[in-house]
N, C-alpha and C positions, 0 to 999 in steps of 0.2 A: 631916130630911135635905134636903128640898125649901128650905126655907126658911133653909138654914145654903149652899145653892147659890144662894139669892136672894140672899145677903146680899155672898158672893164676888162677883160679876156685877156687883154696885153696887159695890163697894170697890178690885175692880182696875180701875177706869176711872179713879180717882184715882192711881193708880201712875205714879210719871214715865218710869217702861220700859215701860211698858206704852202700846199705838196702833193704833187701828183704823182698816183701809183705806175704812170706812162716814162716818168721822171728815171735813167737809169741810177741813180745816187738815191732814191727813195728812199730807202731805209737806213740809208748811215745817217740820211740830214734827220728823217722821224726822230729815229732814234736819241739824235743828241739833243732835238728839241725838250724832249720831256723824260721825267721822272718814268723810267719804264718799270720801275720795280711796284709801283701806285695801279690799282686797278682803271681802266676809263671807261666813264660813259660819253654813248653816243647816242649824238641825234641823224635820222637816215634820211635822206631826201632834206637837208638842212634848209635849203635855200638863202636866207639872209642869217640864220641860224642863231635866231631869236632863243630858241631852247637854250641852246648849249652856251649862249651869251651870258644870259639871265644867268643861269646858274651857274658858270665861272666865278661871275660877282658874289653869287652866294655862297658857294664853296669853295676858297679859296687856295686849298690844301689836295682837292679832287681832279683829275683828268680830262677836259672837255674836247670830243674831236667833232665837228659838223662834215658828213659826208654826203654830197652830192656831185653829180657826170656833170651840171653845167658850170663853168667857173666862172660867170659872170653873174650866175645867183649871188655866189658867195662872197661877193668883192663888197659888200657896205657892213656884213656880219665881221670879217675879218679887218676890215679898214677899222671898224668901231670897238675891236679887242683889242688893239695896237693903241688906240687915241686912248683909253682908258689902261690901258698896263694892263691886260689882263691876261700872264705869262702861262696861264695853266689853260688856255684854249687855243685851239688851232683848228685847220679844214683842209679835209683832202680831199680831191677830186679826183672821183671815181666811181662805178656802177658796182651798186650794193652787190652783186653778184663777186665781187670780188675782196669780198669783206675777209675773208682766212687767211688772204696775200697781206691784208694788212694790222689784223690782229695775233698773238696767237691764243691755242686755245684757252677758256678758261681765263682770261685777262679782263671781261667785259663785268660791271659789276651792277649796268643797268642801261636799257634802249628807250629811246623817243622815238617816233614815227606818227608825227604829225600832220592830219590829212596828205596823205600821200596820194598817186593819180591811182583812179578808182579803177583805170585799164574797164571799160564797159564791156568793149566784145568778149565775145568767150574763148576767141581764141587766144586771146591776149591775159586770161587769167594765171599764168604762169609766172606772170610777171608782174602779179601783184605784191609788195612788198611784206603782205601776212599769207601767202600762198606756201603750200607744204613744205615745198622745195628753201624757200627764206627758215621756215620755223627749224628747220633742220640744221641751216646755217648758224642761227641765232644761239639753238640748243649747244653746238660744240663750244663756242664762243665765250658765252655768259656763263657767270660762277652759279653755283648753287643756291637757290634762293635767290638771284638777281632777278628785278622786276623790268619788265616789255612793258610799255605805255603806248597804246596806238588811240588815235584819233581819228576820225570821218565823220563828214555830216552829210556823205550818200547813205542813204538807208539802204539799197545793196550790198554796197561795199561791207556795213557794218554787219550784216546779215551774214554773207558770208566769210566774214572774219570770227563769227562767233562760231557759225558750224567747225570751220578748219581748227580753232583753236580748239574744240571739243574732241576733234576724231583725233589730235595730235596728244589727247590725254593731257593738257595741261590744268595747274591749278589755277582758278579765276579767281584771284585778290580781291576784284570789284569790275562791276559791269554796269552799264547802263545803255537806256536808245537815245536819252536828253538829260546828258550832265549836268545842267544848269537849273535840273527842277529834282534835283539828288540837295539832299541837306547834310550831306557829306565836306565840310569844309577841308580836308584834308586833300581832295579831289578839285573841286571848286575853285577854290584859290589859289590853287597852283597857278604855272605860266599860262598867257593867253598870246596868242600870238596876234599882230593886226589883221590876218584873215580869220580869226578863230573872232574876233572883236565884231568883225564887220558880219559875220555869217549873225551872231547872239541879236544882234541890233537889227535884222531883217525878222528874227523868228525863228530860223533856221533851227533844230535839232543837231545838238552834239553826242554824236555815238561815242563812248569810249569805253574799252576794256584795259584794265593791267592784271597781266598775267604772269604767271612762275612757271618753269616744266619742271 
């Protein structure tokens, strides 16, 4: 396993969608990859980046960037954008903490953040990816009226993603504690990811909020 993870790590750096913000040429290769004048969404914590897969294929003419710190997540999302032509997505690796280095402001026109790590201890809430310090980051970033979609099926995590998005004054487009007993098709049938599949088929509750600032 170790060494089939060694092996992704070295193979998706040769990926032409694939780009790291460690990379000193980062922004000239970004740059000429895509349409920068086109607003992008992103999905944070991508991992196989299922999100922003899916919807390349649906929006053809749209921005799709998958960001996550391990690059051996992202080697079967990117390998599978490649085998399908699908020129309007790409993945960069890198810690959402450094998301301003590689947007600018005002460029984002909509965020995924699906089941992201719930970070349990409390000292480690800072580094929750819907923690004050991210909503601050996402606010410069995102257009006006651009929609945040978060996911979680810890009832913590979801708990206090709803206080934070409250005290940060945002407006809640829609909310729930178990989206799959919303008769909200709009919500519903959007993407499912194979862990969002696998949590539905146990019983699991899905928290999700989308939100505006």
């Amino acid at each position: 396993m170790a060494r089939t993870k060694l092996k992704r790590i070295v193979a998706v750096k040769d990926l032409k969608n694939v780009f790291s913000i460690n990379d000193p040429d980062f922004r000239k290769s970004f740059d000429e990859y895509f349409d920068t004048s086109k607003y992008f969404t992103i999905e944070i914590g991508c991992g196989n980046g299922e999100y922003c897969v899916e919807l390349a294929g649906r929006y053809p003419v749209r921005n799709f960037i998958g960001i996550d710190v391990k690059a051996s997540r992202i080697y079967h999302g990117a390998l599978h954008a490649i085998k399908n032509k699908l020129h309007n997505v790409a993945f960069v690796i890198s810690r959402a903490e450094k998301l301003c280095e590689i947007f600018p402001q005002k460029s984002l026109d909509e965020i995924y953040i699906p089941f992201p790590d719930p970070h349990i201890r409390r000292a480690n809430h800072n580094r929750r990816l819907i923690s004050p310090d991210f909503l601050k980051i996402y606010s410069q970033l995102i257009v006006d009226n651009g929609r945040i979609h978060f996911k979680t099926d810890n009832k913590e995590l979801y708990e206090y993603a709803s206080r934070t998005i409250s005290e940060f004054r945002c407006k809640i487009v829609f909310m729930t504690s178990d989206l799959y007993k919303e008769s909200s098709e709009e919500f519903t049938t959007n993407i499912k990811t194979s862990f969002e599949s696998h949590y539905v088929k146990q019983g699991r509750e899905i928290g999700y909020i989308c939100f505006q600032f």
